[in-house]
Gaussian input, Z-matrix of N, CA and C with variables (Angstrom, degrees):
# hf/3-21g

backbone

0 1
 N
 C     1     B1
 C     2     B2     1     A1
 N     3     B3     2     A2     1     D1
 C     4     B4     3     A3     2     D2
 C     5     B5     4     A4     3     D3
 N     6     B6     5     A5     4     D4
 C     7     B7     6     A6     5     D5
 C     8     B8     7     A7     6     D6
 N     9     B9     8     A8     7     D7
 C    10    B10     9     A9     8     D8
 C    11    B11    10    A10     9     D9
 N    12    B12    11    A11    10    D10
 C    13    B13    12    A12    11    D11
 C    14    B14    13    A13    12    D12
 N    15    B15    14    A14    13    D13
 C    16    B16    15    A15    14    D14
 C    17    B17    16    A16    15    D15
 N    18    B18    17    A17    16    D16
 C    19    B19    18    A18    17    D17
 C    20    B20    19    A19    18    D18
 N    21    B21    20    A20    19    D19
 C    22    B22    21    A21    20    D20
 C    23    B23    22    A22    21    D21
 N    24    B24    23    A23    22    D22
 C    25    B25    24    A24    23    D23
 C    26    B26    25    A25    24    D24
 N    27    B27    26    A26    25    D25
 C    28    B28    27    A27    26    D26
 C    29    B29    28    A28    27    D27
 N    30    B30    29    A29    28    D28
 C    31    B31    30    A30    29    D29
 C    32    B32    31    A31    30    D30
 N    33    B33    32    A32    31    D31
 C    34    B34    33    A33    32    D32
 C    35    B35    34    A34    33    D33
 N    36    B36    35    A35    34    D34
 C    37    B37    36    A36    35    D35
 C    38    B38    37    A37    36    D36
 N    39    B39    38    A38    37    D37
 C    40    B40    39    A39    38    D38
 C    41    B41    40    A40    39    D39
 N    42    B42    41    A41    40    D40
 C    43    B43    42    A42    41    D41
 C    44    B44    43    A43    42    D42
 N    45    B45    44    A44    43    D43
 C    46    B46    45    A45    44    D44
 C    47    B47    46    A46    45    D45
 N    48    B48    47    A47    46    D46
 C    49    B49    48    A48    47    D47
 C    50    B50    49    A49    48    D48
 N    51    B51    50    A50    49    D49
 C    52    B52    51    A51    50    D50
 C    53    B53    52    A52    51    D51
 N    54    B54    53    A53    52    D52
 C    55    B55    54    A54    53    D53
 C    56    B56    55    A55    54    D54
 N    57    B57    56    A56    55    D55
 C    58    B58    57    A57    56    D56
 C    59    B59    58    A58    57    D57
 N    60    B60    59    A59    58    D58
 C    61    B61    60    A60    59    D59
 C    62    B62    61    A61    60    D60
 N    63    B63    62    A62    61    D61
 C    64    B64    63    A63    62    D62
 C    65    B65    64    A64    63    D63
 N    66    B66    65    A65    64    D64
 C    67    B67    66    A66    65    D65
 C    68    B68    67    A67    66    D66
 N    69    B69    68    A68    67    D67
 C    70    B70    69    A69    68    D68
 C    71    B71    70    A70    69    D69
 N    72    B72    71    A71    70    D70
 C    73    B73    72    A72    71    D71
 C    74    B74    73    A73    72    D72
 N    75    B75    74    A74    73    D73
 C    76    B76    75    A75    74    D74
 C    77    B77    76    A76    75    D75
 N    78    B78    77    A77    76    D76
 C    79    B79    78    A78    77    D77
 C    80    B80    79    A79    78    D78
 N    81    B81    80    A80    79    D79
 C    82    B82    81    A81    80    D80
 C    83    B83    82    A82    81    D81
 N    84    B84    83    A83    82    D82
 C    85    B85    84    A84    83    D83
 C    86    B86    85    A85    84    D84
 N    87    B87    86    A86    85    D85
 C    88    B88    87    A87    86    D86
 C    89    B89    88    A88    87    D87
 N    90    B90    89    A89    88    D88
 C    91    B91    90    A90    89    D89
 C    92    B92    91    A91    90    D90
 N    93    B93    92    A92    91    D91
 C    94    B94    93    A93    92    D92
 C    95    B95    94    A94    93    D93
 N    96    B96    95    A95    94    D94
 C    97    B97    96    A96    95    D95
 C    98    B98    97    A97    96    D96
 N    99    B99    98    A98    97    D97
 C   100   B100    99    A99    98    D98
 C   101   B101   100   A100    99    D99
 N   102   B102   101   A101   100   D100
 C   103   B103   102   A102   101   D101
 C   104   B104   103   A103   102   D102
 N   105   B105   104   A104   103   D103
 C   106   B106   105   A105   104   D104
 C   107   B107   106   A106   105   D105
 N   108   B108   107   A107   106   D106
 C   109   B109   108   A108   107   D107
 C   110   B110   109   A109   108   D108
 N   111   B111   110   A110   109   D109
 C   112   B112   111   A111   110   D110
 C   113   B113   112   A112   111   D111
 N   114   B114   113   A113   112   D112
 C   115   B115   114   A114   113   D113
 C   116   B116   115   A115   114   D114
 N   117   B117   116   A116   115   D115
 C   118   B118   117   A117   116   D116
 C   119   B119   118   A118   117   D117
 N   120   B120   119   A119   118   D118
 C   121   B121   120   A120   119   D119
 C   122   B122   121   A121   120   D120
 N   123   B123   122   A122   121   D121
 C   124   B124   123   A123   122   D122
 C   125   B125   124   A124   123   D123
 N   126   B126   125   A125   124   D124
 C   127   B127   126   A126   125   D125
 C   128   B128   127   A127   126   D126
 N   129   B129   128   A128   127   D127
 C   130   B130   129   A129   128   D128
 C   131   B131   130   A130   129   D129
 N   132   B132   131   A131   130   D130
 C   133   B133   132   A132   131   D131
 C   134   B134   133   A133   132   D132
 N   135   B135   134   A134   133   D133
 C   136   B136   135   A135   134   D134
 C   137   B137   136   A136   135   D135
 N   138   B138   137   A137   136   D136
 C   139   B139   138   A138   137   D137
 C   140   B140   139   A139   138   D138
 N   141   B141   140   A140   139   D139
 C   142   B142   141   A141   140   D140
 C   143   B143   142   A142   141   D141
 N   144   B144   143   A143   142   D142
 C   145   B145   144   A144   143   D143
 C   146   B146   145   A145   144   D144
 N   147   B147   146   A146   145   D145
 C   148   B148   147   A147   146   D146
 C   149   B149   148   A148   147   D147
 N   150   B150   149   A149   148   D148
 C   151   B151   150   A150   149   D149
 C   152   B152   151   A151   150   D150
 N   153   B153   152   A152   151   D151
 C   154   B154   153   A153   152   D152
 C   155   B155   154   A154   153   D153
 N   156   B156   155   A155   154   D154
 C   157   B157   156   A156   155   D155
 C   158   B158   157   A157   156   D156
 N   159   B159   158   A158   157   D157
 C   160   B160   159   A159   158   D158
 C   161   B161   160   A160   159   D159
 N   162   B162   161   A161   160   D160
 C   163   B163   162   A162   161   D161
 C   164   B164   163   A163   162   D162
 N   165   B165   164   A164   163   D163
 C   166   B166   165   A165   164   D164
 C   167   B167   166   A166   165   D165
 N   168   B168   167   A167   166   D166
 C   169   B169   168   A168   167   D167
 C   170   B170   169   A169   168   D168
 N   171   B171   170   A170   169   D169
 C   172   B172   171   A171   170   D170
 C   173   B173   172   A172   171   D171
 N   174   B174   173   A173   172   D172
 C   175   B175   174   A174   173   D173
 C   176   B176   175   A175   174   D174
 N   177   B177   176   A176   175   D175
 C   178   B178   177   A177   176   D176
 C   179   B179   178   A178   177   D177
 N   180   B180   179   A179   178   D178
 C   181   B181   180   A180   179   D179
 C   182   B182   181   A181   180   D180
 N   183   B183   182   A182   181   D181
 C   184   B184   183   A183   182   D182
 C   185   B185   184   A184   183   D183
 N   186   B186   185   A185   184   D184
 C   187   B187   186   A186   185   D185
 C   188   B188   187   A187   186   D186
 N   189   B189   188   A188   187   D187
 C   190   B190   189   A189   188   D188
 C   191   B191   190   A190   189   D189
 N   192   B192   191   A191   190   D190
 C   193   B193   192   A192   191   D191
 C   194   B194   193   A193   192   D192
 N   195   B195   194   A194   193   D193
 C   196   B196   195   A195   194   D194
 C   197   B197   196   A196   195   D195
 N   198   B198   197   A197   196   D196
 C   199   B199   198   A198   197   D197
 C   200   B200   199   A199   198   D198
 N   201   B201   200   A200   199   D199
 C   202   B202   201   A201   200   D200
 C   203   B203   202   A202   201   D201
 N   204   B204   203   A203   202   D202
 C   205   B205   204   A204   203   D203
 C   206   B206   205   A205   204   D204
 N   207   B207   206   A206   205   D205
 C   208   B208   207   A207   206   D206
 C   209   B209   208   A208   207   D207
 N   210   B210   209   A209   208   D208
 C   211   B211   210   A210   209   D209
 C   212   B212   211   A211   210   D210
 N   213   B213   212   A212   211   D211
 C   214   B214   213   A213   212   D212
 C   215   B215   214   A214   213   D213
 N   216   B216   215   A215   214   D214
 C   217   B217   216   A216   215   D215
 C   218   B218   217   A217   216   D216
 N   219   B219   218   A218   217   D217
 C   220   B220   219   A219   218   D218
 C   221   B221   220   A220   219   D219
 N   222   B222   221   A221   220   D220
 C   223   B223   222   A222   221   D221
 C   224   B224   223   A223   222   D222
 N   225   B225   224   A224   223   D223
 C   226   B226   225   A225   224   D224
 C   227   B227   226   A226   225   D225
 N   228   B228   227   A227   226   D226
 C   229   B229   228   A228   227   D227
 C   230   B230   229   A229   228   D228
 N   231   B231   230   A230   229   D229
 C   232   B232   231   A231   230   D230
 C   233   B233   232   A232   231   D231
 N   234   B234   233   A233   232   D232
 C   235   B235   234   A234   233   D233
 C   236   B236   235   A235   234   D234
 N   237   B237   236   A236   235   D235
 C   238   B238   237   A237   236   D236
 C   239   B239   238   A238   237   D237
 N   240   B240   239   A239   238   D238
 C   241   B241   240   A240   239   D239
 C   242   B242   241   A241   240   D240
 N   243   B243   242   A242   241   D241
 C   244   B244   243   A243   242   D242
 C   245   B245   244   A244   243   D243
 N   246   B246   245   A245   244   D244
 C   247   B247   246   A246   245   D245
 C   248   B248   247   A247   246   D246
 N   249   B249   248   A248   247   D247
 C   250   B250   249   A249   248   D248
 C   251   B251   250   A250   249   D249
 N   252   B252   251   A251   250   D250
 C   253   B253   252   A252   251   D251
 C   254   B254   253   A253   252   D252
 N   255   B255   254   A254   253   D253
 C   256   B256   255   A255   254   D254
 C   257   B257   256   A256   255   D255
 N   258   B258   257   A257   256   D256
 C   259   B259   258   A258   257   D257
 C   260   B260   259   A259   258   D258
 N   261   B261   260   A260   259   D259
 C   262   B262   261   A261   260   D260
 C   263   B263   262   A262   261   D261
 N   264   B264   263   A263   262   D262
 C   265   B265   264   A264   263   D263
 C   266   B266   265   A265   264   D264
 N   267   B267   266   A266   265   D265
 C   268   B268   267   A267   266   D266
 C   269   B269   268   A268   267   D267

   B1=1.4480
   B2=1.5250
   B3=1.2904
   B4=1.7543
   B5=1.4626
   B6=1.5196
   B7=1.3079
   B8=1.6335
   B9=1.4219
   B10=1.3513
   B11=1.3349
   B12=1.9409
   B13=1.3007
   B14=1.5114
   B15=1.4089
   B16=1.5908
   B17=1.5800
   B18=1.5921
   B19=1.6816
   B20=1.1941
   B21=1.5148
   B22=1.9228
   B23=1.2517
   B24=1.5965
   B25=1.3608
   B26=1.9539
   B27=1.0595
   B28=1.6883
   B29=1.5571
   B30=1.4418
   B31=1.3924
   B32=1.7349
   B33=1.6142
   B34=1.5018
   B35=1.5587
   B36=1.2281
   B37=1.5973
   B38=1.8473
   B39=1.5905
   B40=0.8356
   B41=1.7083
   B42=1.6055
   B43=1.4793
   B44=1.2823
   B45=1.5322
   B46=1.1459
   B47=1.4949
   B48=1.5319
   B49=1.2442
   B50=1.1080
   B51=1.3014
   B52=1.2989
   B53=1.6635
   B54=1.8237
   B55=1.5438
   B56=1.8064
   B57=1.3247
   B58=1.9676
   B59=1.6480
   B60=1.1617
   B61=1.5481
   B62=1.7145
   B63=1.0143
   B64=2.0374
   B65=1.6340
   B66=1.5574
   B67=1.9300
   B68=0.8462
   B69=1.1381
   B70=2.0478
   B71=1.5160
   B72=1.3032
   B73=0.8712
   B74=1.7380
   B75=1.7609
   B76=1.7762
   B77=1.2168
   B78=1.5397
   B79=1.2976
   B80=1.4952
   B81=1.4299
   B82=1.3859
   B83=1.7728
   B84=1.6282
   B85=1.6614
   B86=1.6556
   B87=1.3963
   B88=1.3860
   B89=1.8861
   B90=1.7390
   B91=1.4391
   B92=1.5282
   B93=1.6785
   B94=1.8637
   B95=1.9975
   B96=1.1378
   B97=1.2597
   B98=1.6593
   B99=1.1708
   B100=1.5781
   B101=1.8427
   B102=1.5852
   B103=1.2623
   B104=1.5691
   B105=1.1733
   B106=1.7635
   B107=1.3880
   B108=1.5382
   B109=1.1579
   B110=2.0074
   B111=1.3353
   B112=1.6353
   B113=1.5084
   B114=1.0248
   B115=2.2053
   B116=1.1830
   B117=1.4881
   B118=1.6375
   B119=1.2476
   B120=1.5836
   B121=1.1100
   B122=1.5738
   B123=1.6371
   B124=1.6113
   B125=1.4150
   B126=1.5794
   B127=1.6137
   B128=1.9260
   B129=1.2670
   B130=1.6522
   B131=1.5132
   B132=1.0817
   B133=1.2947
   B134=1.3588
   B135=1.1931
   B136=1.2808
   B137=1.6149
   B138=1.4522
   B139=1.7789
   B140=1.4923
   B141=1.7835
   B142=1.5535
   B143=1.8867
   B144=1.6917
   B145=1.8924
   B146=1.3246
   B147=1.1138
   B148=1.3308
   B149=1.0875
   B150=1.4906
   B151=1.5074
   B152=1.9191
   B153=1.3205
   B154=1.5020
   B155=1.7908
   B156=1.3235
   B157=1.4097
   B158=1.8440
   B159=1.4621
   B160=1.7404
   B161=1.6432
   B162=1.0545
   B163=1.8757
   B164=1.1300
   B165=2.1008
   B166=1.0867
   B167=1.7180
   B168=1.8273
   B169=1.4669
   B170=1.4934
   B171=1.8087
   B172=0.8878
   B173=2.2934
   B174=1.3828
   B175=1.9629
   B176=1.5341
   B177=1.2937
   B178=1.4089
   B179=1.8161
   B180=1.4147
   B181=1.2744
   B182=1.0421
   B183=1.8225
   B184=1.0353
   B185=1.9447
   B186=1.6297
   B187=0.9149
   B188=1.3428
   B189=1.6721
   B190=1.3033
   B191=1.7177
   B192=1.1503
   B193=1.7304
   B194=1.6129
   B195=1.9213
   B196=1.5736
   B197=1.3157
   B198=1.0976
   B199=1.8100
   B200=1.3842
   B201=1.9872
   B202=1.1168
   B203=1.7004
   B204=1.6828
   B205=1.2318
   B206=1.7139
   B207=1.6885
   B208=0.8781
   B209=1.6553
   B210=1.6587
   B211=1.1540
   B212=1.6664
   B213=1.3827
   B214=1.5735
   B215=1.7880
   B216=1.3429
   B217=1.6278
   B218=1.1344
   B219=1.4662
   B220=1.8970
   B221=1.3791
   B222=1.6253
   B223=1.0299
   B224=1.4899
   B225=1.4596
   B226=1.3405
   B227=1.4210
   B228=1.4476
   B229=1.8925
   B230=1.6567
   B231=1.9137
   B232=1.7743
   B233=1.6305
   B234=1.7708
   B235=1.1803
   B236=2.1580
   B237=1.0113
   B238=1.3721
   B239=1.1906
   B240=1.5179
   B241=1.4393
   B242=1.5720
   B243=1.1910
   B244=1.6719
   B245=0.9537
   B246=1.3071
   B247=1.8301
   B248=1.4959
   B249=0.8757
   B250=1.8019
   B251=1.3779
   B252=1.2158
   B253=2.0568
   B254=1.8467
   B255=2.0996
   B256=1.5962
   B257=1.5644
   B258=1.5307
   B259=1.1735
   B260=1.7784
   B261=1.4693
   B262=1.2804
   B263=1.4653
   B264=1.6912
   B265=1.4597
   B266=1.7268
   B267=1.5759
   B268=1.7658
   B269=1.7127
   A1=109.22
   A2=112.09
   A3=108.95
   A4=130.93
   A5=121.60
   A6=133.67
   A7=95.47
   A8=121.99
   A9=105.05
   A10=89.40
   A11=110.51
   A12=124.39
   A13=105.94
   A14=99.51
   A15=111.81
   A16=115.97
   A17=95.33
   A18=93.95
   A19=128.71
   A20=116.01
   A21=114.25
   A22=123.71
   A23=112.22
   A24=128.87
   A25=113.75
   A26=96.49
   A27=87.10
   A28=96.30
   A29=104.61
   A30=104.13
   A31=121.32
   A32=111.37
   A33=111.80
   A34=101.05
   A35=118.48
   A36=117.65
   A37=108.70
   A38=128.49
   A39=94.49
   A40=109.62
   A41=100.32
   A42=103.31
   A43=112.14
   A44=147.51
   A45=135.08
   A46=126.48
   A47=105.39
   A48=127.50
   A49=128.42
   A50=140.24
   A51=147.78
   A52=89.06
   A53=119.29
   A54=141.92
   A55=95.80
   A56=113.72
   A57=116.76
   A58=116.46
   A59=99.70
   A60=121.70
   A61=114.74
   A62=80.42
   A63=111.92
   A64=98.49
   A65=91.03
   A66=104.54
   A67=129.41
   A68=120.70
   A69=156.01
   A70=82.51
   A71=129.44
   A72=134.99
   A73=147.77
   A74=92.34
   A75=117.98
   A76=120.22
   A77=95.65
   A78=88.84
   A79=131.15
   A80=107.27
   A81=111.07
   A82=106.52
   A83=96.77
   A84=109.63
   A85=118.02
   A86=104.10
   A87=105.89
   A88=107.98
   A89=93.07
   A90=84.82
   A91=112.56
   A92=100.67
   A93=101.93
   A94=99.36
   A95=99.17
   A96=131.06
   A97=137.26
   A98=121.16
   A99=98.12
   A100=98.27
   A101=119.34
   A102=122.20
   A103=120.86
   A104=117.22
   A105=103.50
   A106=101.72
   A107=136.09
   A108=119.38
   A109=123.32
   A110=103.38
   A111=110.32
   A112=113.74
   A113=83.09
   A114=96.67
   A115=83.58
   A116=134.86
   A117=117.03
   A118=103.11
   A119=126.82
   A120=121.37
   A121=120.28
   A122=112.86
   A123=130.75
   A124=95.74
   A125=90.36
   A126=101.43
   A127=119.67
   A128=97.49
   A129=93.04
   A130=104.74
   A131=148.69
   A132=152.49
   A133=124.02
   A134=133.10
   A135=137.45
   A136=100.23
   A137=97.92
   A138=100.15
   A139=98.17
   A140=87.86
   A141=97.77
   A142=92.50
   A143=98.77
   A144=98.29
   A145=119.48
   A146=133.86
   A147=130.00
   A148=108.62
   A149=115.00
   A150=122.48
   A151=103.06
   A152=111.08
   A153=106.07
   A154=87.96
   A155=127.12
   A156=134.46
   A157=114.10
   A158=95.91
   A159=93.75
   A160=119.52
   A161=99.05
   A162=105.68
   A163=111.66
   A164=114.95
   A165=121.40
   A166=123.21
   A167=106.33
   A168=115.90
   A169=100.31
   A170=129.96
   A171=144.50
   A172=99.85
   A173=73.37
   A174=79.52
   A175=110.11
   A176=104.36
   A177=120.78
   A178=111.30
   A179=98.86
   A180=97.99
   A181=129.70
   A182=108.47
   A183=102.82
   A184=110.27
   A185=113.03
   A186=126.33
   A187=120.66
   A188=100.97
   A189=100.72
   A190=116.12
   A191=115.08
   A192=132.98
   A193=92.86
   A194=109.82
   A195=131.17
   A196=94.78
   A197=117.27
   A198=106.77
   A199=134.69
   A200=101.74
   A201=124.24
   A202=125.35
   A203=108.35
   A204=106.65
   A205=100.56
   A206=114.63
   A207=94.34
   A208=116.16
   A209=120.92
   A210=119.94
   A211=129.56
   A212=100.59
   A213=98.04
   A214=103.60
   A215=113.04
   A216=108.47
   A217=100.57
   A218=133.44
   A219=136.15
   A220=102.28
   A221=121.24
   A222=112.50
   A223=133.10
   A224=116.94
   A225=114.33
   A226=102.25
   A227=94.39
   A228=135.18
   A229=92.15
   A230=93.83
   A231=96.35
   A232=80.66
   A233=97.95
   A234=111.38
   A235=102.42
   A236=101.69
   A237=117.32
   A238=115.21
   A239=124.81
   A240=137.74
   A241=126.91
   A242=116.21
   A243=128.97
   A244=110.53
   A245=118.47
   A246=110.17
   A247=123.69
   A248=102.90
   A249=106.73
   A250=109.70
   A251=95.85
   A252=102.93
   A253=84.06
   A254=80.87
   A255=73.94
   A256=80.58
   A257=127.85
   A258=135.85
   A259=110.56
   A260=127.30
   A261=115.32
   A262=111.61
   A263=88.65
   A264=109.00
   A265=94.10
   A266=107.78
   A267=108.99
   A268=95.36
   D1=115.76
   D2=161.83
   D3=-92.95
   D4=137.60
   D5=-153.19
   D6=-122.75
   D7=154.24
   D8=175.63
   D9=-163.11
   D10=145.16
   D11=-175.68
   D12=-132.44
   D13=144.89
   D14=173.77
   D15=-104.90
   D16=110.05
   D17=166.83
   D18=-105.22
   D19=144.64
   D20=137.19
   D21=-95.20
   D22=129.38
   D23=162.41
   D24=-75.95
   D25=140.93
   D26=178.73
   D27=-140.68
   D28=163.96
   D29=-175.13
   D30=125.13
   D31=-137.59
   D32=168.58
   D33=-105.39
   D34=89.80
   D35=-167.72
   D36=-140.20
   D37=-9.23
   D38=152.01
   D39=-110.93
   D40=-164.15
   D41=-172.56
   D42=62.92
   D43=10.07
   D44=152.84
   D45=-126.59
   D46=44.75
   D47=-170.03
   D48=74.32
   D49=1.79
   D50=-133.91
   D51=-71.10
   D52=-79.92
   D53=-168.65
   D54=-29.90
   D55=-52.37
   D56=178.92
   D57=-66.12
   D58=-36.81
   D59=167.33
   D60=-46.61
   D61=-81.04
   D62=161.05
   D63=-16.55
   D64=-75.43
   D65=-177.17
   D66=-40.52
   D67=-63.19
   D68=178.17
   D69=-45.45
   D70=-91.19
   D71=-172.92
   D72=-34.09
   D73=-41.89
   D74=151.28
   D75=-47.40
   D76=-45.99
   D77=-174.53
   D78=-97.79
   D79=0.45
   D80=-177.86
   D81=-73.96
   D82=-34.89
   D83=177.63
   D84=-76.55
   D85=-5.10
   D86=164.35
   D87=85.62
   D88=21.35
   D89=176.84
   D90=-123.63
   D91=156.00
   D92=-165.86
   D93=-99.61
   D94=-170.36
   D95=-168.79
   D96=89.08
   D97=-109.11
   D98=-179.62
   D99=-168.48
   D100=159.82
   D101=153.78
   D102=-120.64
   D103=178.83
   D104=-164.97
   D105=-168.94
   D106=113.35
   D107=178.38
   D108=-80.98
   D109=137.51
   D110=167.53
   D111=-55.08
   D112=-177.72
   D113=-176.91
   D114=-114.36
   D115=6.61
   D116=179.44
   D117=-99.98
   D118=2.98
   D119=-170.09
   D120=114.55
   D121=-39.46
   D122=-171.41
   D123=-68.56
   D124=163.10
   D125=146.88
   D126=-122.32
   D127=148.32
   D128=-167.30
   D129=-103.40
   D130=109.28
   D131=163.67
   D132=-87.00
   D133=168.97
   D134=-148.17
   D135=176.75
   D136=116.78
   D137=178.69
   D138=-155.03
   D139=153.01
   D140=-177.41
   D141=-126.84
   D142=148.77
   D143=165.95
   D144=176.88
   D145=-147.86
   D146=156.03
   D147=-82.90
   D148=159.05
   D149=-150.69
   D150=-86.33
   D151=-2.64
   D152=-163.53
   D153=-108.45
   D154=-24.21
   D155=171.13
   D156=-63.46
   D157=-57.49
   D158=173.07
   D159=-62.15
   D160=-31.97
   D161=173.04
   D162=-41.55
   D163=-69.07
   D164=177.63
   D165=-53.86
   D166=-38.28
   D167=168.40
   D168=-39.06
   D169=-67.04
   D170=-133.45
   D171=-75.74
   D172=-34.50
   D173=177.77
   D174=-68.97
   D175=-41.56
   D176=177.16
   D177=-49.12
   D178=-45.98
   D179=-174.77
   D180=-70.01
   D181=-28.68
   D182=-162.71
   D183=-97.36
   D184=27.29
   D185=164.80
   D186=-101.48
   D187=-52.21
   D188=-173.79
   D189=88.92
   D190=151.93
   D191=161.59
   D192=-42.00
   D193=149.19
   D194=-179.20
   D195=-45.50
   D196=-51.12
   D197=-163.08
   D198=-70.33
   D199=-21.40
   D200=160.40
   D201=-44.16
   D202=150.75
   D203=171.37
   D204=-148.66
   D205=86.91
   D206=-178.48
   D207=-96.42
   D208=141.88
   D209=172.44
   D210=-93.15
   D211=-15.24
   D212=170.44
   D213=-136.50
   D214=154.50
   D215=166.98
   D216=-132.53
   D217=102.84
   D218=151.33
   D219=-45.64
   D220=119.42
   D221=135.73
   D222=-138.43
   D223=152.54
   D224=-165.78
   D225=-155.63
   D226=122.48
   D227=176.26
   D228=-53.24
   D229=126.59
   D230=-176.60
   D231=-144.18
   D232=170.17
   D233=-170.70
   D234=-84.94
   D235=133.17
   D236=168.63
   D237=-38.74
   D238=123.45
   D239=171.21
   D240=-85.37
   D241=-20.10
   D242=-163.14
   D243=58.91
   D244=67.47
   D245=149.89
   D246=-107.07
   D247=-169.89
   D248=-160.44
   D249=-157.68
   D250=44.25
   D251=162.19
   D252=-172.40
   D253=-177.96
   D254=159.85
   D255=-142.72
   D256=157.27
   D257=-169.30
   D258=-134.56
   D259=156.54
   D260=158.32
   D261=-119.27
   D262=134.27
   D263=-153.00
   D264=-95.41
   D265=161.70
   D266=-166.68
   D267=-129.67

């Protein structure tokens, strides 16, 4: 069964790799969809997978790459899209 959640990262999250971070990482856990940074500063992510893969995505996120400092993570359980990569979107 695939489950998929949409986040915002807020904080010190872009410009220190976070969106490549994101990737590397999606995909090692075998999960698709995409991240994308705001003009507010955030980054918005979007992932679909097995439910024990997005968890770890979800820990992941809410750290971020060494340089990162994230202070808040939105997240909220959405219905699955079917995709089959994960990409960073501009």
């Amino acid at each position: 069964m695939s489950f998929a959640v949409h986040l915002i990262a807020r904080g010190r999250v872009q410009g220190v790799w976070f969106r490549a971070g994101t990737q590397e990482h999606a995909l090692q856990l075998g999960v698709c969809g995409w991240a994308k940074n705001f003009p507010d500063g955030s980054v918005e992510m979007y992932a679909e997978g097995e439910k024990d893969a997005l968890d770890r995505f979800i820990i992941w996120c809410g750290n971020g790459p060494p340089a990162a400092r994230v202070s808040a993570l939105d997240i909220e359980w959405v219905t699955p899209q079917g995709l089959n990569t994960f990409e960073i979107r501009y």
